[in-house]
C-alpha positions, 0 to 999 in steps of 0.5 A, spaced: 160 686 713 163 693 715 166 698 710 171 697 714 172 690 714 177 687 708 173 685 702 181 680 701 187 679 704 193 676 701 201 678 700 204 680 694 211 678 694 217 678 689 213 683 683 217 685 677 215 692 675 217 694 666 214 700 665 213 703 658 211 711 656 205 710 652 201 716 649 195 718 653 191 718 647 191 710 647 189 710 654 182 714 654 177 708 651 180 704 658 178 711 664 174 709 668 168 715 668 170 720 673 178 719 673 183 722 669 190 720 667 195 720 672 203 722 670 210 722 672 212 730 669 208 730 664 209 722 661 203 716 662 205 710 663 203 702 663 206 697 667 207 690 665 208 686 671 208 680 675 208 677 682 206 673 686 199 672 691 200 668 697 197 667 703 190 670 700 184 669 704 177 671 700 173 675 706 177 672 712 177 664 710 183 661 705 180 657 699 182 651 698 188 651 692 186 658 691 191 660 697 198 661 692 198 663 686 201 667 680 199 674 677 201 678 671 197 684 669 198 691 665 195 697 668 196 704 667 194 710 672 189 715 674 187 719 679 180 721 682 178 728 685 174 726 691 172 732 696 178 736 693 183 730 695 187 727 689 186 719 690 191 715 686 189 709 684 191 703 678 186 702 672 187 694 669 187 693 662 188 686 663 189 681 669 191 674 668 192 668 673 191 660 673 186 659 678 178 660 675 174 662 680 178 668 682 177 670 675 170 669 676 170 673 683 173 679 680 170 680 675 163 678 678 164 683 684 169 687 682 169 689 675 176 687 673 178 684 667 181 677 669 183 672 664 185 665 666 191 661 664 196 656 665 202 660 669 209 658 673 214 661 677 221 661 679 226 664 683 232 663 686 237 665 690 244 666 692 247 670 696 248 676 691 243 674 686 236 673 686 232 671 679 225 671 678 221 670 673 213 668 671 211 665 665 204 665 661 201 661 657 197 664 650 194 660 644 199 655 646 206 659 646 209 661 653 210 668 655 215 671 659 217 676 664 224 675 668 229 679 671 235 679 675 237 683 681 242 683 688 240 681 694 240 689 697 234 692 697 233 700 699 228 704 699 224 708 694 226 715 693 221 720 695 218 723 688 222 718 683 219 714 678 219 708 682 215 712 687 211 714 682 209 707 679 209 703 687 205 707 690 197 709 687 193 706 694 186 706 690 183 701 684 178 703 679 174 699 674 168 701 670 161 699 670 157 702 667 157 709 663 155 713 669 159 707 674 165 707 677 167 702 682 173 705 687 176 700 692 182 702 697 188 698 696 193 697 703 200 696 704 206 700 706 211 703 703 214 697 699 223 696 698 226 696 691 231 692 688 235 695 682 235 690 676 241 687 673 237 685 668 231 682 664 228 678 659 221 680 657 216 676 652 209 678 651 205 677 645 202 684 647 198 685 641 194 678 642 193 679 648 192 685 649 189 689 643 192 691 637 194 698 640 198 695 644 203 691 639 208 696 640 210 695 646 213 688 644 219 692 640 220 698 645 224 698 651 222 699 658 223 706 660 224 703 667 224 695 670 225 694 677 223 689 683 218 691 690 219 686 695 212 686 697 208 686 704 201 683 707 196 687 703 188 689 703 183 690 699 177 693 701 170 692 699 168 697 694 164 703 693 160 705 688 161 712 685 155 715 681 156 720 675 
C-alpha cells in the first residue's frame, strides 16, 4: 500500500475536549523517544476527551459493527524536529473504546495504549441547546464526561488555547528505546462550540495511575466542544534513534 494511501479513514464528530495544566515532570516517563513537550506559553497540558468514531473503515473496507463507536482517551503534547520543521503531534496515555478488536489493531500495529470497555452516548438537541455526554464503564462504576453547549458554532481563534489543543496533526507512540512510531492525522480546521456547562467523572487514578489522581479534584483550565470532520490516518513511519 502506498505511504500515501490512508492506513483508516473514519469522522470524529461531537468531541468534548477538558484540558488541565499539569507539571511537565509527570509527563517525562510517557515522551516518546525523539519528542519533546509542547507548551501553550509556557504550560503543559492533558486533555481528557470524548467523541465519536463513525463511518470508519480500516484500509478502505467497513468492518462490520466496528463502523460507530464511542472514544475517550487522555493525551498530552509533544513536537518533533524533523528536517528543522516542528511537527506537532499528540502523545496517549490511554485510549478507551467498546470494540475488541480496535484495541487489538492498535496496538498491535500502532503502538497505542487502547483499553476496551463497556460505553454509551447521548446527545440531544434543541434549537439553542446541544447536550453531549460519553459514559465509561471501570470495575463496574460509570464514569462520565458531559457538556452543555448552544447551537452556535465559530471558528477558532488564531493562536488560542483552543487552537493550540485542536490542532497538533501528528501521532507519536513509543516502541522501543531506540523506536518512535510517527503518523500524520488529516483533517481540517475543525468550528468550536463554547461550553455552558460540564459534568466530569473519572476515576483518574484507577485508570490512569496514581500520578494522575489529582486531576479528579482539580478544574479544567479549559472545556470546550469541536464539531469534528472526515479524518485520516496515515500509515505510520518508523523513526530510529
Amino acid at each position: 500500500m502506498s505511504k500515501e494511501s490512508p492506513f483508516l479513514t473514519a469522522e470524529w464528530n461531537d468531541l468534548i475536549m477538558a484540558n488541565y495544566v499539569i507539571d511537565a515532570e509527570l509527563l517525562m516517563p510517557y515522551i516518546p523517544k525523539g519528542t519533546v513537550l509542547d507548551d501553550y506559553h509556557g504550560e503543559v497540558f492533558v486533555s481528557l476527551i470524548g467523541f465519536m468514531f463513525e463511518q470508519t473503515r480500516l484500509l478502505g473496507f467497513k468492518i462490520p459493527f466496528h463502523v460507530n463507536f464511542e472514544e475517550v482517551n487522555l493525551r498530552f503534547y509533544v513536537k518533533y524536529l524533523d528536517q528543522g520543521i516542528w511537527k506537532r503531534g499528540a502523545v496517549f496515555i490511554k485510549e478507551i473504546v467498546p470494540k475488541l478488536a480496535i484495541s487489538l489493531v492498535a496496538n498491535t500495529l500502532y503502538r497505542e495504549k487502547y483499553s476496551t470497555m463497556l460505553m454509551k452516548h447521548y446527545k440531544a438537541q434543541t434549537t439553542n441547546e446541544i447536550k453531549l455526554g460519553y459514559f465509561w464503564k471501570y470495575k463496574g462504576t460509570w464514569n462520565s464526561i458531559e457538556a452543555v453547549t448552544s447551537t452556535s458554532a465559530r471558528a477558532m481563534e488564531a493562536g488560542s488555547e483552543e487552537e493550540f489543543i485542536a490542532e497538533h496533526y501528528w501521532g507519536y507512540a513509543q516502541y522501543s528505546d531506540n523506536i518512535t512510531y510517527e503518523y500524520a492525522v488529516r483533517h481540517p480546521s475543525w468550528l468550536i462550540y463554547d461550553v455552558a456547562s460540564y459534568h466530569i467523572n473519572c476515576d483518574f487514578e484507577g485508570l490512569y495511575g496514581a500520578k494522575f489522581a489529582f486531576l479528579k479534584d482539580r478544574k479544567p483550565n479549559s472545556v470546550f466542544i469541536a464539531q469534528g470532520s472526515p479524518i485520516k490516518i496515515m500509515n505510520k513511519n518508523v523513526l530510529k534513534f
